[in-house]
PATIGU-431019 format. One record per residue: residue number from 0; x, y, z of N, C-alpha, C in turn. Coordinates in Angstrom, 1 decimal. Atoms other than C-alpha are relative to their C-alpha. Layout:
R   i  neast nnorth    nup caeast canorth   caup  ceast cnorth    cup
R NUM      X      Y      Z      X       Y      Z      X      Y      Z
...
% end
This chain:
R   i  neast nnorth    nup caeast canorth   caup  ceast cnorth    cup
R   0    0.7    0.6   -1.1  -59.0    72.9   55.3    0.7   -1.3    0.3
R   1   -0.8    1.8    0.2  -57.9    69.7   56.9   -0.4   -0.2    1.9
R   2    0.9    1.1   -1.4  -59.3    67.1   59.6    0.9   -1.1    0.0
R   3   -0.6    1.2   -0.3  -57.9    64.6   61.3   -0.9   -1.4    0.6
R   4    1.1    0.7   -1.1  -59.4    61.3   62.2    0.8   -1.3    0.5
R   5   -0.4    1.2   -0.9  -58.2    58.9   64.7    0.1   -1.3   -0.5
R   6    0.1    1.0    0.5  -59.7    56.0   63.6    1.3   -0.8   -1.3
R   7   -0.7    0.4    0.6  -57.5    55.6   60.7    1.7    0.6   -0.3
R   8   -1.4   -0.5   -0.2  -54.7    57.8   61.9    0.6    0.9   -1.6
R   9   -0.5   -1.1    1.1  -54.8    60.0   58.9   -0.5    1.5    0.0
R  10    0.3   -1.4    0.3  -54.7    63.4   58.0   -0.9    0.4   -1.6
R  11    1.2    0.1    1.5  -57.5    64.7   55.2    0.7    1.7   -0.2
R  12    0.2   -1.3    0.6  -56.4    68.3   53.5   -0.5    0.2   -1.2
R  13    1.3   -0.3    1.4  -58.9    69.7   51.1    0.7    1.5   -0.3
R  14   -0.5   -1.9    0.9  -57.5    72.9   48.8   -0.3   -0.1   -1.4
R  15    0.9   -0.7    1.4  -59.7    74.8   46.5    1.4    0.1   -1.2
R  16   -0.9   -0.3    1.0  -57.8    74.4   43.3   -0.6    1.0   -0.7
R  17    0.1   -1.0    1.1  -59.8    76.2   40.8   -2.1   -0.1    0.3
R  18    1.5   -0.8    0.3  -63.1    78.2   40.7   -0.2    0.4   -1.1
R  19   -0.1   -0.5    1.1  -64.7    78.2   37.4   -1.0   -0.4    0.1
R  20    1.5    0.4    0.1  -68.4    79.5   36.9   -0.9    0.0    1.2
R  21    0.8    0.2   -1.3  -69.4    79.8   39.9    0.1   -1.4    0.8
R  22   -0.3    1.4   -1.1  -68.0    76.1   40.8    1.0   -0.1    0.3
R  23   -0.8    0.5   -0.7  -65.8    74.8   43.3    1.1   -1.1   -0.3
R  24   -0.1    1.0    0.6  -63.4    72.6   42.1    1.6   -0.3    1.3
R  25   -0.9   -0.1   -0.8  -61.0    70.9   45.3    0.7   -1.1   -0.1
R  26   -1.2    0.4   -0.3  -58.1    69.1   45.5    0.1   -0.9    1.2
R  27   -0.4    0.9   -1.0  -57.7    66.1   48.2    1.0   -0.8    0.2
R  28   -1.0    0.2   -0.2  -54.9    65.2   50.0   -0.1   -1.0    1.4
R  29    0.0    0.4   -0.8  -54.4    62.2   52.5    1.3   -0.6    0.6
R  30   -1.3    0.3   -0.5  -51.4    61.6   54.9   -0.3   -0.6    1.5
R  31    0.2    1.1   -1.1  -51.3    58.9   57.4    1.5    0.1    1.1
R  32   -1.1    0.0   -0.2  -48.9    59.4   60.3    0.8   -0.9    0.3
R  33   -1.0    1.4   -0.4  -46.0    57.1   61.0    1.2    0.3    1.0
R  34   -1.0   -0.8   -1.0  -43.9    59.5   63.7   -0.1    1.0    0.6
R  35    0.4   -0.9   -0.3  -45.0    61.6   66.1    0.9   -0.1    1.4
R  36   -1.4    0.0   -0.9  -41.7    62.5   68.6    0.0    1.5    0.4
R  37   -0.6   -1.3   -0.1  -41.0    65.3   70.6   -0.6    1.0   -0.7
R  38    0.4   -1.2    1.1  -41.2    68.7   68.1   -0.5   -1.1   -1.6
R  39   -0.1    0.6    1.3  -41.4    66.1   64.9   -1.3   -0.5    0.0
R  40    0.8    0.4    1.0  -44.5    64.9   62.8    0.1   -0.7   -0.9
R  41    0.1    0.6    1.7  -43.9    62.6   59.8   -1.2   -0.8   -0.8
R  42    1.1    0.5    0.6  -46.6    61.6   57.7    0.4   -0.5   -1.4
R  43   -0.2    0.4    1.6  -46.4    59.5   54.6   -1.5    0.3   -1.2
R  44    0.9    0.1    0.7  -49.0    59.8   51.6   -0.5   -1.1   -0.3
R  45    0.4    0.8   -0.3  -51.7    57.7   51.6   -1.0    0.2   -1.2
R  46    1.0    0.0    1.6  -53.7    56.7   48.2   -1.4   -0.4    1.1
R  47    1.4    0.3    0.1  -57.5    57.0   48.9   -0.3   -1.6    0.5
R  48    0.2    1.5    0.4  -58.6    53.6   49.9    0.7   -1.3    0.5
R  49   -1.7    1.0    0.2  -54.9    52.0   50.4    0.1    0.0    1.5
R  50   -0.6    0.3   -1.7  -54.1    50.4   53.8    1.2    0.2    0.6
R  51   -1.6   -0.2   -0.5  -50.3    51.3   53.7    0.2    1.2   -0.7
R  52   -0.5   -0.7   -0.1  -48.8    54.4   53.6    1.0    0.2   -1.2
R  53   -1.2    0.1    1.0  -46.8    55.4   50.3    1.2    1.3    0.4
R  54   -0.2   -1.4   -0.7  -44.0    57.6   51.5    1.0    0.1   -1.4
R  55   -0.8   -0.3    1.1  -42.3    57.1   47.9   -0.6    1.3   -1.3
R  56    1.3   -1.4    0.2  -45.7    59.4   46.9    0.5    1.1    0.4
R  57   -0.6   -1.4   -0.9  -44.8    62.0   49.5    0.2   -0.3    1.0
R  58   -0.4    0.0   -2.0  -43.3    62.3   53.0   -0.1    1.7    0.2
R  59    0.4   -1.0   -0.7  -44.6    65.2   54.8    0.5    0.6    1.6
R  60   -0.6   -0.2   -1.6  -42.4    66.7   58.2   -0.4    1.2    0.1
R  61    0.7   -1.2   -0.6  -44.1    69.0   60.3    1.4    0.5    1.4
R  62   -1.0   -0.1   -0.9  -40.9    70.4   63.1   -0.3    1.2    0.6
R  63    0.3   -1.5   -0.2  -42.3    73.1   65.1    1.4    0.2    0.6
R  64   -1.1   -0.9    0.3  -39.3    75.3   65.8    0.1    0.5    1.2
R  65    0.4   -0.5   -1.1  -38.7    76.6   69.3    1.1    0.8    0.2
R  66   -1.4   -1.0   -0.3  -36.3    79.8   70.6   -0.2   -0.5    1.4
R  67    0.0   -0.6   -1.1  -34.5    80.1   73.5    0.4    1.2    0.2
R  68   -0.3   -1.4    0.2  -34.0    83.2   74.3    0.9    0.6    1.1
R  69   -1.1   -0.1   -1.4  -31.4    84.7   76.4   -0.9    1.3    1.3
R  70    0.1   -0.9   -1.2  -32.4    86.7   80.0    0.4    1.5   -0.6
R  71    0.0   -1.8    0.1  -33.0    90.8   79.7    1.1    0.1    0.7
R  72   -1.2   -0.4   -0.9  -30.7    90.9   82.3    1.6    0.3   -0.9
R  73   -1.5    0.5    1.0  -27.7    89.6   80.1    0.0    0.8   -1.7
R  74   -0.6   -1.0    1.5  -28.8    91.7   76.9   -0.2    1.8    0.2
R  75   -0.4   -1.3   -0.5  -29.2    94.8   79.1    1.3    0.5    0.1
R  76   -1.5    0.1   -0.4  -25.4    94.4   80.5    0.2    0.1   -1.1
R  77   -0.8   -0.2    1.2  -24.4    93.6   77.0   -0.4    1.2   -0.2
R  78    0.4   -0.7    0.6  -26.0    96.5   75.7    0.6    1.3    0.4
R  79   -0.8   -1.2   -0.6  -24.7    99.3   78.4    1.5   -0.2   -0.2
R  80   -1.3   -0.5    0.1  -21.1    98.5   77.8    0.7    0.1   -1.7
R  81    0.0    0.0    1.4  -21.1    98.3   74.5   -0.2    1.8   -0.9
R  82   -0.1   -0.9    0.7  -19.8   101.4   72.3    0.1    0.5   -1.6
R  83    0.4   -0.1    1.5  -21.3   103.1   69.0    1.4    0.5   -0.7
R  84   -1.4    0.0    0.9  -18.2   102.7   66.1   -0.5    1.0   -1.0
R  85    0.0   -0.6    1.0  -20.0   104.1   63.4   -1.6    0.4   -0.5
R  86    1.2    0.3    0.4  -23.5   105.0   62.0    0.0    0.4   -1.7
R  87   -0.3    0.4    1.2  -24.1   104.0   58.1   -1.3    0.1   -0.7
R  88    1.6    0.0    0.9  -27.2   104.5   55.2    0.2   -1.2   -0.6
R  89    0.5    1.3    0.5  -28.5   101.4   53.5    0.8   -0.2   -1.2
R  90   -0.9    0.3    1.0  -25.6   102.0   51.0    1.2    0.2    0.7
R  91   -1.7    0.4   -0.5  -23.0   101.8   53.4    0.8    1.6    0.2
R  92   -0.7   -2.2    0.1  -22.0   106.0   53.7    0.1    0.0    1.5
R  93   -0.2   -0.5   -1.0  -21.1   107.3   56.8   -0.9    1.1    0.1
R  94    0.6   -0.8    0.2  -23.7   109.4   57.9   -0.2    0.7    1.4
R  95   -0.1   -0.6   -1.4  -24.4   111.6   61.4   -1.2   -0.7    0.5
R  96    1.0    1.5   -0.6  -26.0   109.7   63.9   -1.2    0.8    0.1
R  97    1.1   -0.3   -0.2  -28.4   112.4   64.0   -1.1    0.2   -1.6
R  98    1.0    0.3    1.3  -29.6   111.5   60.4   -1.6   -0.5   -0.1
R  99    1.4    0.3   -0.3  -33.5   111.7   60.2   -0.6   -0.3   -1.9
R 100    0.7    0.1    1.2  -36.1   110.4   57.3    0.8   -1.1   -0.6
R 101   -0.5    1.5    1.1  -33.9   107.3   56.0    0.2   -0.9    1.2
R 102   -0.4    1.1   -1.2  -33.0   103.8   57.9    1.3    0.1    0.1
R 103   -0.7    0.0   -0.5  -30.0   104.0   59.4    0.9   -1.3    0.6
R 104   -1.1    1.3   -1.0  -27.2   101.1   60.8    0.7    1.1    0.9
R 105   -1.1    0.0   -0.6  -25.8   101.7   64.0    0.7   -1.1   -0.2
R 106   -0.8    0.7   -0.2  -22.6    99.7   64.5    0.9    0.1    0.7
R 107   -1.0    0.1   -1.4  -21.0    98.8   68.0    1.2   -1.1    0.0
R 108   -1.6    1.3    0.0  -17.5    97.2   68.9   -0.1   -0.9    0.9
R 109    0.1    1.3    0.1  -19.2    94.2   69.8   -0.2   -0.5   -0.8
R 110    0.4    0.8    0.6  -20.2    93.2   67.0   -1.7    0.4   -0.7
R 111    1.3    0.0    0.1  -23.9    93.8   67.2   -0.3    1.4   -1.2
R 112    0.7   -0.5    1.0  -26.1    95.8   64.7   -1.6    0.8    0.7
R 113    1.7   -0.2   -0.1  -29.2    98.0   65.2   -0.5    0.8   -1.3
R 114    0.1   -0.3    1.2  -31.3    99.0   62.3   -1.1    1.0    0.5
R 115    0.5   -1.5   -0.6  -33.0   102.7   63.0   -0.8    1.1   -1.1
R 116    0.6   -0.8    1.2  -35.7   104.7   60.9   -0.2    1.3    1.0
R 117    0.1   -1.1   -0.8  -35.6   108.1   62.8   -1.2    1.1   -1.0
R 118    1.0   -1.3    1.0  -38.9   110.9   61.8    0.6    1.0    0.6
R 119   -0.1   -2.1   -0.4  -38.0   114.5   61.5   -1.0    0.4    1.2
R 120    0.0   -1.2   -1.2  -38.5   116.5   64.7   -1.1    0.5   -0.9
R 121   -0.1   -1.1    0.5  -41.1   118.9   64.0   -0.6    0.9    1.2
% end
């Protein structure tokens, strides 16, 4: 679990360490931030109590992570001119492309890769 409170610009996480007996036994964690930019988060560890920030304790970066991704358009086109070289089993064999029941590598002379579990026809 974990709460944030303004006032003191910290972060509170609570994690159940150990259940023994029917009791609860949890773990507290406080981290005060000191950088909030763009995708970035930094938070330093903060003792209980303590008005300053220890980041020699812990430093904590949160970086959410963003794709771009390219236009369908542009991986359709790639995709139609693009011709199959070889198809291969998960040990590398040469196998017929109409191989069913195992995963499968196509491999095109671009470069690219697709990975293919084909079911038996029945």
């Amino acid at each position: 679990m974990s709460d944030y409170d303004a006032e003191s610009n910290r972060f509170h996480w609570r994690y159940l360490e150990t259940v023994y007996a029917g009791q609860y036994f949890y773990t507290d964690h406080f981290f005060e931030v000191v950088y909030f930019q763009n995708d970035t988060l930094e938070m330093h560890y903060n003792f209980w109590g303590d008005p300053n920030p220890n980041p020699d304790a812990g430093t904590l970066f949160l970086v959410r992570q963003t794709f771009t991704g390219i236009e369908d358009e542009l991986i359709n086109d790639q995709n139609h001119n693009r011709k199959l070289v070889k198809v291969i089993d998960m040990m590398g064999r040469e196998v017929s492309q109409e191989t069913t029941g195992t995963v499968v590598i196509y491999l095109y002379n671009d470069g690219t890769t697709e990975k293919k579990f084909l079911l038996e026809s029945r």
